[in-house]
mmCIF file of the N, C-alpha and C atoms, coordinates in Angstrom:
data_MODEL
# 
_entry.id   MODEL 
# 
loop_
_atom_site.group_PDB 
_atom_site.id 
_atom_site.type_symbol 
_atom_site.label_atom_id 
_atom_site.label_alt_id 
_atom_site.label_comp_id 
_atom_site.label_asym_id 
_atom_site.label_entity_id 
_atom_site.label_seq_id 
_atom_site.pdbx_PDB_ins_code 
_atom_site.Cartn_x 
_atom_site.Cartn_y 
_atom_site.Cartn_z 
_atom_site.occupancy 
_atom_site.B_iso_or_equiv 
_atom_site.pdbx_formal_charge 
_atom_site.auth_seq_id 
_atom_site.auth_comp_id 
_atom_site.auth_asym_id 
_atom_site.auth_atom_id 
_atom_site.pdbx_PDB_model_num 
ATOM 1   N N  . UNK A 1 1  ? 55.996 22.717 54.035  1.00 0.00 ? 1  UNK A N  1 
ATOM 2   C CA . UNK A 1 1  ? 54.652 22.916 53.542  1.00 0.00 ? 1  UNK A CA 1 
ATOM 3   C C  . UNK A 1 1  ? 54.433 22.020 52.323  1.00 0.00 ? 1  UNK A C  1 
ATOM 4   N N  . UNK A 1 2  ? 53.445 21.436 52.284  1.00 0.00 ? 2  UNK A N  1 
ATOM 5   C CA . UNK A 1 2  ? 52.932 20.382 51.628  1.00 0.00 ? 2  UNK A CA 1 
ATOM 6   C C  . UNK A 1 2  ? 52.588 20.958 50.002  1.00 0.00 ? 2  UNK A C  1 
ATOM 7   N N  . UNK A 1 3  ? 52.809 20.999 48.867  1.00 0.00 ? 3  UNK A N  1 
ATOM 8   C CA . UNK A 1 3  ? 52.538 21.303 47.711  1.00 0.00 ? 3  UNK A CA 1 
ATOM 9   C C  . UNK A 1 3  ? 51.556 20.618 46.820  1.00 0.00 ? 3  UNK A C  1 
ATOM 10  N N  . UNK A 1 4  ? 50.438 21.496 46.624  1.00 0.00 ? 4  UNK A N  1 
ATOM 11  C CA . UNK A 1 4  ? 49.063 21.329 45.857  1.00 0.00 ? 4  UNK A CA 1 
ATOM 12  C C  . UNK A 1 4  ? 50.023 20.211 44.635  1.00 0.00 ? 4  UNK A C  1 
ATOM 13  N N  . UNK A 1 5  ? 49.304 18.972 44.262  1.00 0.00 ? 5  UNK A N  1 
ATOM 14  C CA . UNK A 1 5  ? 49.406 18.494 43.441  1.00 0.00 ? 5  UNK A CA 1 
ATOM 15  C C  . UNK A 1 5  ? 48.377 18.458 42.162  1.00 0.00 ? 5  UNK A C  1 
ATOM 16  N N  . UNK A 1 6  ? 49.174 18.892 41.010  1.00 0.00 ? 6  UNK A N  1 
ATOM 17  C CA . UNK A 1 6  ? 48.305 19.793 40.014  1.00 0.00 ? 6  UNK A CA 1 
ATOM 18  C C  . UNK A 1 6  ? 47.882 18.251 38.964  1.00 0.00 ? 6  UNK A C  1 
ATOM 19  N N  . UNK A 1 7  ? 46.736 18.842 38.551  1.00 0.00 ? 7  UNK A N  1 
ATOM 20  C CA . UNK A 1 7  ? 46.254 17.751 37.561  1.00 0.00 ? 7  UNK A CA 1 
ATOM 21  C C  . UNK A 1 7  ? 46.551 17.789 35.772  1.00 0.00 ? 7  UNK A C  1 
ATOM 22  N N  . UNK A 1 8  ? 46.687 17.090 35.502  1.00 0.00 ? 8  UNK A N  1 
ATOM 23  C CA . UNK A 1 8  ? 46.975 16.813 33.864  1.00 0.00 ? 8  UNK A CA 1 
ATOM 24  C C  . UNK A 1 8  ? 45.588 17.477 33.146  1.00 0.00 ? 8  UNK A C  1 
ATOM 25  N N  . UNK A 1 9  ? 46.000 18.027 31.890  1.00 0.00 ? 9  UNK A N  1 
ATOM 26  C CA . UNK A 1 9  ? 45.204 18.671 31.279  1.00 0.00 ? 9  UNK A CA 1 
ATOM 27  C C  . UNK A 1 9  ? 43.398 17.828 30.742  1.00 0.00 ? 9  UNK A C  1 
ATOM 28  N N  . UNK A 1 10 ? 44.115 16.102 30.934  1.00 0.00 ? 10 UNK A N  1 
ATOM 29  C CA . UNK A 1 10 ? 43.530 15.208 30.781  1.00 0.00 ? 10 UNK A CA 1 
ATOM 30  C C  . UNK A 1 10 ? 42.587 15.030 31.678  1.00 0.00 ? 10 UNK A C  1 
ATOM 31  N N  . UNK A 1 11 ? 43.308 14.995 33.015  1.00 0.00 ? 11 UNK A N  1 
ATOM 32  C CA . UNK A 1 11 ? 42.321 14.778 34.309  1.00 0.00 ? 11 UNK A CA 1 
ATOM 33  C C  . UNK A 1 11 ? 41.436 16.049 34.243  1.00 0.00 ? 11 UNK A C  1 
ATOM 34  N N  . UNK A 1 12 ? 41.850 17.382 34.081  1.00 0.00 ? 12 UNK A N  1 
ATOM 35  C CA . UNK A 1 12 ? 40.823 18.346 34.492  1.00 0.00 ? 12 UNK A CA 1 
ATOM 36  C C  . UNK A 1 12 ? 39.600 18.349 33.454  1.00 0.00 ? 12 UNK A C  1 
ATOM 37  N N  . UNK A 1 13 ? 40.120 18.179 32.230  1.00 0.00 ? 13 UNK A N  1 
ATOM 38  C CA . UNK A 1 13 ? 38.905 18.221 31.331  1.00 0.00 ? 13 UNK A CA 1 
ATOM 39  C C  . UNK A 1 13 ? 37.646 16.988 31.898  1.00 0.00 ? 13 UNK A C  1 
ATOM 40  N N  . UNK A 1 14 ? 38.161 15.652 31.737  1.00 0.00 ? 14 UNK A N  1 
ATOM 41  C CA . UNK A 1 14 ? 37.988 14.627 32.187  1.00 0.00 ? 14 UNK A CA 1 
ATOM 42  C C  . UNK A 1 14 ? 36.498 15.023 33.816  1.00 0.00 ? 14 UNK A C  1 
ATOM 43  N N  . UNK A 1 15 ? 37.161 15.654 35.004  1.00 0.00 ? 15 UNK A N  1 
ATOM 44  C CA . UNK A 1 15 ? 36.659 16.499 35.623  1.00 0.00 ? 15 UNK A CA 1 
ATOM 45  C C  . UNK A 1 15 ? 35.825 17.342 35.210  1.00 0.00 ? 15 UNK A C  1 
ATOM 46  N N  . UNK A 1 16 ? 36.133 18.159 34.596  1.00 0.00 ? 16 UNK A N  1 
ATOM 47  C CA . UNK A 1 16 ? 34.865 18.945 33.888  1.00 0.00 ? 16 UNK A CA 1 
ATOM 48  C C  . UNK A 1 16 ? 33.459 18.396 33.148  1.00 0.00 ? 16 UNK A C  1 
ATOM 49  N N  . UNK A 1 17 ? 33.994 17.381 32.540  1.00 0.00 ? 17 UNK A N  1 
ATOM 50  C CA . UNK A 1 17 ? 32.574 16.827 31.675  1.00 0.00 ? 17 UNK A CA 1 
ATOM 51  C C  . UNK A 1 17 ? 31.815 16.398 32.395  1.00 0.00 ? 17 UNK A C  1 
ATOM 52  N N  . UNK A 1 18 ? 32.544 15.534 33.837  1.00 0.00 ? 18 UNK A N  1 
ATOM 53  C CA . UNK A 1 18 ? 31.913 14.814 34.652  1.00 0.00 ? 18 UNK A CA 1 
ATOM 54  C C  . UNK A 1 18 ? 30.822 15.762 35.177  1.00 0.00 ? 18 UNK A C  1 
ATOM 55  N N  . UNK A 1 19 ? 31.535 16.910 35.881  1.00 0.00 ? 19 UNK A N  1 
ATOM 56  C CA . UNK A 1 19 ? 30.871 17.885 36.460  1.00 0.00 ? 19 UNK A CA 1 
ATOM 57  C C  . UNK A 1 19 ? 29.345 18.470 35.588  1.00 0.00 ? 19 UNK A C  1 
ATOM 58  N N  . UNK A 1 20 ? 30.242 18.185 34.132  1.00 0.00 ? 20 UNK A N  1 
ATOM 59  C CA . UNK A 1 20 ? 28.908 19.033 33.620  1.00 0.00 ? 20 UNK A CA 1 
ATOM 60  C C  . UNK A 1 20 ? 27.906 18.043 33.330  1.00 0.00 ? 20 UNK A C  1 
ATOM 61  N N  . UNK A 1 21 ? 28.287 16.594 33.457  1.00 0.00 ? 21 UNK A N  1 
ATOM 62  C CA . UNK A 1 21 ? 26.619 15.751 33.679  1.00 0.00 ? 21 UNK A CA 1 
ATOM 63  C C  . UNK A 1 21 ? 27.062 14.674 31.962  1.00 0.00 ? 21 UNK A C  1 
ATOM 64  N N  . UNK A 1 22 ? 28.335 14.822 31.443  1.00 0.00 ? 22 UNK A N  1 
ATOM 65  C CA . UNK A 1 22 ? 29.101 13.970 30.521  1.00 0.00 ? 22 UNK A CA 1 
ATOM 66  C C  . UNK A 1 22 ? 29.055 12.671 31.231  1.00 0.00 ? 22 UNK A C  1 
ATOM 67  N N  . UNK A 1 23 ? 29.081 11.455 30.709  1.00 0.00 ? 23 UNK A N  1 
ATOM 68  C CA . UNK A 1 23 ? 29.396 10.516 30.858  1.00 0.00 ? 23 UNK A CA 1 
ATOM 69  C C  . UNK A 1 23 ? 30.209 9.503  29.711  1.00 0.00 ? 23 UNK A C  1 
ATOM 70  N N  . UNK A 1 24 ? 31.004 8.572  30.273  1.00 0.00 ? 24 UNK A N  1 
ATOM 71  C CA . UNK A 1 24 ? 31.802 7.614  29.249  1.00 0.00 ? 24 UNK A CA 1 
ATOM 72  C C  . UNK A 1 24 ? 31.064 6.678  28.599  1.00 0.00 ? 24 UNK A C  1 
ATOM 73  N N  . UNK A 1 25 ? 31.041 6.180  27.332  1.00 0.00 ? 25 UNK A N  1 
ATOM 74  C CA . UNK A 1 25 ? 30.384 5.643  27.041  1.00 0.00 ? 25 UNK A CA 1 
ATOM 75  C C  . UNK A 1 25 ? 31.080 4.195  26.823  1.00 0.00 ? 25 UNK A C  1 
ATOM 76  N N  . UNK A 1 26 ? 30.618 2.844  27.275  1.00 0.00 ? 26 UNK A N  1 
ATOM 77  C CA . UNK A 1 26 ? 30.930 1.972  26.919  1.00 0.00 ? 26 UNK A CA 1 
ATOM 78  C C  . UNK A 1 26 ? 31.239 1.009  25.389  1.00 0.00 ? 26 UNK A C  1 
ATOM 79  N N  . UNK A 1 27 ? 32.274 0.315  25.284  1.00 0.00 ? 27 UNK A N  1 
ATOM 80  C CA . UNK A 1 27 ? 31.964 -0.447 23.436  1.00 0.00 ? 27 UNK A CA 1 
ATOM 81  C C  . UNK A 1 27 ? 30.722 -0.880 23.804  1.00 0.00 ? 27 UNK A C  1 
ATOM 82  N N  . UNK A 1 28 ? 29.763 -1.727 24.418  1.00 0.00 ? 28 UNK A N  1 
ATOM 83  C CA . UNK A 1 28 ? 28.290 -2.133 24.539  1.00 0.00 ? 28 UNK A CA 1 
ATOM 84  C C  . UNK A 1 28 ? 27.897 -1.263 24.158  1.00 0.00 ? 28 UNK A C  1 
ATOM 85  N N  . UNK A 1 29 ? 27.843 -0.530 24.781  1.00 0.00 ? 29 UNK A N  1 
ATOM 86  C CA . UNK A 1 29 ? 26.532 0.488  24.406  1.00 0.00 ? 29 UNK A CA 1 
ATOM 87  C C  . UNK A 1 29 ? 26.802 1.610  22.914  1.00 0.00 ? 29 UNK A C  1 
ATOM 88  N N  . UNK A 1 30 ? 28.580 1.536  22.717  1.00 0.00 ? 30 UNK A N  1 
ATOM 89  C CA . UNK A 1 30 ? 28.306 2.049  21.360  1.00 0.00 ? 30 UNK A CA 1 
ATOM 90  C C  . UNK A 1 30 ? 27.903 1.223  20.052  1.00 0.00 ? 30 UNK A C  1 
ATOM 91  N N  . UNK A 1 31 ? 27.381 0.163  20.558  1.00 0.00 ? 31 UNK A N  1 
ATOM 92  C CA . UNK A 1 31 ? 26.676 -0.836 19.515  1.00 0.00 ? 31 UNK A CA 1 
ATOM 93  C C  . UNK A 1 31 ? 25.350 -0.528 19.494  1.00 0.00 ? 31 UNK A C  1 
ATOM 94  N N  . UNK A 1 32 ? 25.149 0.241  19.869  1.00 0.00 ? 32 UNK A N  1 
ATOM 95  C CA . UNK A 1 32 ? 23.358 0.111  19.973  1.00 0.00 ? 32 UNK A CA 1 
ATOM 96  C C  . UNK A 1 32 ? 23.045 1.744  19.573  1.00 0.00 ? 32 UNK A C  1 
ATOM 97  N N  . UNK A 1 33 ? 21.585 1.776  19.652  1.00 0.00 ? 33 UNK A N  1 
ATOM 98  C CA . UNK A 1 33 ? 21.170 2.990  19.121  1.00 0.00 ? 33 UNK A CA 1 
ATOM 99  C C  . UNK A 1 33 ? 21.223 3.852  20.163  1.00 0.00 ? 33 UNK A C  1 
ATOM 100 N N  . UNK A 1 34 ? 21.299 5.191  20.020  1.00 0.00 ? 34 UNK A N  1 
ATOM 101 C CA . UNK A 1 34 ? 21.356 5.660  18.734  1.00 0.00 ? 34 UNK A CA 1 
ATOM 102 C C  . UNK A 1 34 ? 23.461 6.288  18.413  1.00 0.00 ? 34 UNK A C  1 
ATOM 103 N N  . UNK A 1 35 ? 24.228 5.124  19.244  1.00 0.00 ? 35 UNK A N  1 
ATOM 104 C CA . UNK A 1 35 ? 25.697 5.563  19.041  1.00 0.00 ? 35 UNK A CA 1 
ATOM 105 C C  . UNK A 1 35 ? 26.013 4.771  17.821  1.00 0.00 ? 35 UNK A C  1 
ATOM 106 N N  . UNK A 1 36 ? 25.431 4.013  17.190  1.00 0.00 ? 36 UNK A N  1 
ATOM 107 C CA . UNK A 1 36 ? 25.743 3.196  15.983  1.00 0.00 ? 36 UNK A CA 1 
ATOM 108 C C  . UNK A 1 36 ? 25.929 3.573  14.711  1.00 0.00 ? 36 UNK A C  1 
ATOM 109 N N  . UNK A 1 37 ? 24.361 4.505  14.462  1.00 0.00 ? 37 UNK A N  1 
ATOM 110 C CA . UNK A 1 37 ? 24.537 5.501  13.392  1.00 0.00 ? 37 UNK A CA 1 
ATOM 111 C C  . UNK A 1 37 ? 25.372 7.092  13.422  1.00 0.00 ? 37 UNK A C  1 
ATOM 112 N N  . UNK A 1 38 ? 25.544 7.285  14.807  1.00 0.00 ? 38 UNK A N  1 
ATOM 113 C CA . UNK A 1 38 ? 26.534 8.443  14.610  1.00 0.00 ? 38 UNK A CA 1 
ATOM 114 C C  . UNK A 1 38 ? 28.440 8.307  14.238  1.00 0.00 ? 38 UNK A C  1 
ATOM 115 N N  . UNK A 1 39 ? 28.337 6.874  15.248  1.00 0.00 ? 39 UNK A N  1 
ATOM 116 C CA . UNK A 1 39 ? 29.698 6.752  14.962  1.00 0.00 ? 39 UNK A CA 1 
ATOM 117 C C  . UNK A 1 39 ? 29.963 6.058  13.637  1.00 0.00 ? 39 UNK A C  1 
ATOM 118 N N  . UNK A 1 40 ? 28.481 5.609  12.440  1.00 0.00 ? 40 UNK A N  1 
ATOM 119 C CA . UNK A 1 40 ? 28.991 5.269  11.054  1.00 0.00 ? 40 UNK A CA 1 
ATOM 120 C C  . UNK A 1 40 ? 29.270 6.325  10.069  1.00 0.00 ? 40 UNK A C  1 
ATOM 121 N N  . UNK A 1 41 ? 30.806 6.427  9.059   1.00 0.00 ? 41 UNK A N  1 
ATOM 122 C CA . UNK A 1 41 ? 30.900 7.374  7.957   1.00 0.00 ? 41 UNK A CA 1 
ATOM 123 C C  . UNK A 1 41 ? 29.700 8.083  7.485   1.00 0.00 ? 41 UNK A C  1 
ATOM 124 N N  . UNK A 1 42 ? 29.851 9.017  7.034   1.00 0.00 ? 42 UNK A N  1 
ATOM 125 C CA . UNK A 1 42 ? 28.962 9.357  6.205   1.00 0.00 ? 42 UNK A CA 1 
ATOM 126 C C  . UNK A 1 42 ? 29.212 8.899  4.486   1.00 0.00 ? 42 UNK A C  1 
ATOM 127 N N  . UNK A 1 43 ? 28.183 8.906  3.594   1.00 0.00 ? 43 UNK A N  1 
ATOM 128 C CA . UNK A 1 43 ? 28.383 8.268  2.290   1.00 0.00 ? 43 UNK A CA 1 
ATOM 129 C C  . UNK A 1 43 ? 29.318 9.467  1.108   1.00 0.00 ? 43 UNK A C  1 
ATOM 130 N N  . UNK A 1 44 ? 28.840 10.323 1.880   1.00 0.00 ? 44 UNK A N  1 
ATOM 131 C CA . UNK A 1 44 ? 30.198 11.177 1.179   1.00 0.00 ? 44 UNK A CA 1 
ATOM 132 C C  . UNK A 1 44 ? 31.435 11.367 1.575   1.00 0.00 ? 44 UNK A C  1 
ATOM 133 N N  . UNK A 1 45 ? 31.987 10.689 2.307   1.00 0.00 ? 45 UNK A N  1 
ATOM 134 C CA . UNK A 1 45 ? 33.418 9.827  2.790   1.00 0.00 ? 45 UNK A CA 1 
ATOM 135 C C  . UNK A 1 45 ? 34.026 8.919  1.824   1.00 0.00 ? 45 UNK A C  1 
ATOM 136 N N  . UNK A 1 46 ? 32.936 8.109  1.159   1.00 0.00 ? 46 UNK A N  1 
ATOM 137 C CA . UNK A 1 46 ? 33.410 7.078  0.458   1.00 0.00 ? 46 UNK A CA 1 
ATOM 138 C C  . UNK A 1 46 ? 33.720 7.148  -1.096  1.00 0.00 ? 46 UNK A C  1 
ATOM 139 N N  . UNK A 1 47 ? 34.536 6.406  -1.140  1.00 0.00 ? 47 UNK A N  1 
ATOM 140 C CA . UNK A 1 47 ? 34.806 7.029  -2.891  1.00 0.00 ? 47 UNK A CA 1 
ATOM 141 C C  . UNK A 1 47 ? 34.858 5.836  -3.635  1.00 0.00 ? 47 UNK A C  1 
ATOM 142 N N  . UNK A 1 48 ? 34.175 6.116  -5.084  1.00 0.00 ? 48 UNK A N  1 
ATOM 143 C CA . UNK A 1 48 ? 33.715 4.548  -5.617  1.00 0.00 ? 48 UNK A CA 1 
ATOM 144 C C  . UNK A 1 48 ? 34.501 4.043  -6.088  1.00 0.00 ? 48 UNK A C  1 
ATOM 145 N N  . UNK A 1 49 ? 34.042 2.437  -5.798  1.00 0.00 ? 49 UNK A N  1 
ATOM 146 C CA . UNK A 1 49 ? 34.893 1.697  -6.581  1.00 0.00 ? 49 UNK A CA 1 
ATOM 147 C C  . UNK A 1 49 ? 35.917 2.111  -8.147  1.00 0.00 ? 49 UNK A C  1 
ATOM 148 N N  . UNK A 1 50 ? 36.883 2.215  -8.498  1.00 0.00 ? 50 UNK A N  1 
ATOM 149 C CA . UNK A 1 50 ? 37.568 2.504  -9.666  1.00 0.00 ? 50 UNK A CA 1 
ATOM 150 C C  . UNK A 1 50 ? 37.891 3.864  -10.172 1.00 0.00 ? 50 UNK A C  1 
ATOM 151 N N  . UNK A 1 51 ? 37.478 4.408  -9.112  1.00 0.00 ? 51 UNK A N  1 
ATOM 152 C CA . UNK A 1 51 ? 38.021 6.053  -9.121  1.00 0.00 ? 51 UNK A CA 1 
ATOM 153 C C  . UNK A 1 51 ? 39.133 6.224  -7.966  1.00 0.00 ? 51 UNK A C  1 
ATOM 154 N N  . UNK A 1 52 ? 39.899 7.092  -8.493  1.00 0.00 ? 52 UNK A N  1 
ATOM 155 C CA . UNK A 1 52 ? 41.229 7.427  -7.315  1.00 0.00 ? 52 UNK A CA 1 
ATOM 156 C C  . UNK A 1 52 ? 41.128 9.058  -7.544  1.00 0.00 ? 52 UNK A C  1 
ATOM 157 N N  . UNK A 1 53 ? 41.828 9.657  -6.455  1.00 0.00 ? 53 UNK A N  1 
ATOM 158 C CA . UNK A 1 53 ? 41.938 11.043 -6.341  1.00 0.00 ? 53 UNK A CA 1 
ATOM 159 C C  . UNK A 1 53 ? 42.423 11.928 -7.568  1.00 0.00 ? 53 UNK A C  1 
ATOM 160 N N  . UNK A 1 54 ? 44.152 11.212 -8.084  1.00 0.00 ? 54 UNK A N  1 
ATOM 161 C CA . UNK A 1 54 ? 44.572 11.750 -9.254  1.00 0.00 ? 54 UNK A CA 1 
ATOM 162 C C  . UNK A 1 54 ? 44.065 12.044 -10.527 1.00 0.00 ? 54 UNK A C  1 
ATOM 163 N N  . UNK A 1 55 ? 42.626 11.070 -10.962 1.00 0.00 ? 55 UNK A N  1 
ATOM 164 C CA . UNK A 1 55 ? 42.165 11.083 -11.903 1.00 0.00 ? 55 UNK A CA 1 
ATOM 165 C C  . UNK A 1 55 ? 41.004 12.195 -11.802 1.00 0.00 ? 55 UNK A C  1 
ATOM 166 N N  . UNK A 1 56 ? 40.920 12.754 -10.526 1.00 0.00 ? 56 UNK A N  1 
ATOM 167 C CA . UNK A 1 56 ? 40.209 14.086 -10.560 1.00 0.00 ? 56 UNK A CA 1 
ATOM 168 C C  . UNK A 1 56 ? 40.928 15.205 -10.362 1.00 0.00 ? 56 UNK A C  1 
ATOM 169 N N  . UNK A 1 57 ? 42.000 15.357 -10.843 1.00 0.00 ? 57 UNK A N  1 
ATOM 170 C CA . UNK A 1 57 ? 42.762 16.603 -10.748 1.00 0.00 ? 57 UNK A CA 1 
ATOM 171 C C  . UNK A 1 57 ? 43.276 16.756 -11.738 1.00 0.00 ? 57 UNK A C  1 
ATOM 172 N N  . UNK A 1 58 ? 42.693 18.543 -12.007 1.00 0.00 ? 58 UNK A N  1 
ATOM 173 C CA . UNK A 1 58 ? 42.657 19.018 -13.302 1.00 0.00 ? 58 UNK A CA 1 
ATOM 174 C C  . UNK A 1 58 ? 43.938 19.721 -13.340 1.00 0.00 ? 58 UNK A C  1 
ATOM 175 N N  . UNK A 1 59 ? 44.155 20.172 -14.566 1.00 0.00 ? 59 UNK A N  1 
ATOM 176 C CA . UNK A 1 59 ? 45.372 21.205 -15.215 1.00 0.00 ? 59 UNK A CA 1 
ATOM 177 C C  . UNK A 1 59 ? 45.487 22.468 -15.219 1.00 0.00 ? 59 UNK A C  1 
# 
């Protein structure tokens, strides 16, 4: 008897999104709007010039 070959946790999810109407998105098209501004940092990510972490930690 022939044994069900089971799928990777990868493939089923993968499967699932499809199912639910997900699609992959290409590098092209994450250049363009509106995947451009989601996939950029936000400005409170960034930390300014001449400041480092240690010099904000108190006693």
């Amino acid at each position: 008897m022939a044994k069900k070959i089971r799928l990777t946790q990868e493939e089923e999810i993968i499967r699932l999104l499809s199912r639910e109407g997900f699609k992959e998105i290409s590098p092209e098209e994450l250049l363009q709007e509106p995947y451009k501004t989601l996939s950029k940092m936000p400005d409170c990510f960034c930390m300014p010039a001449g400041k480092n972490r240690s010099a904000r930690k108190t006693v």
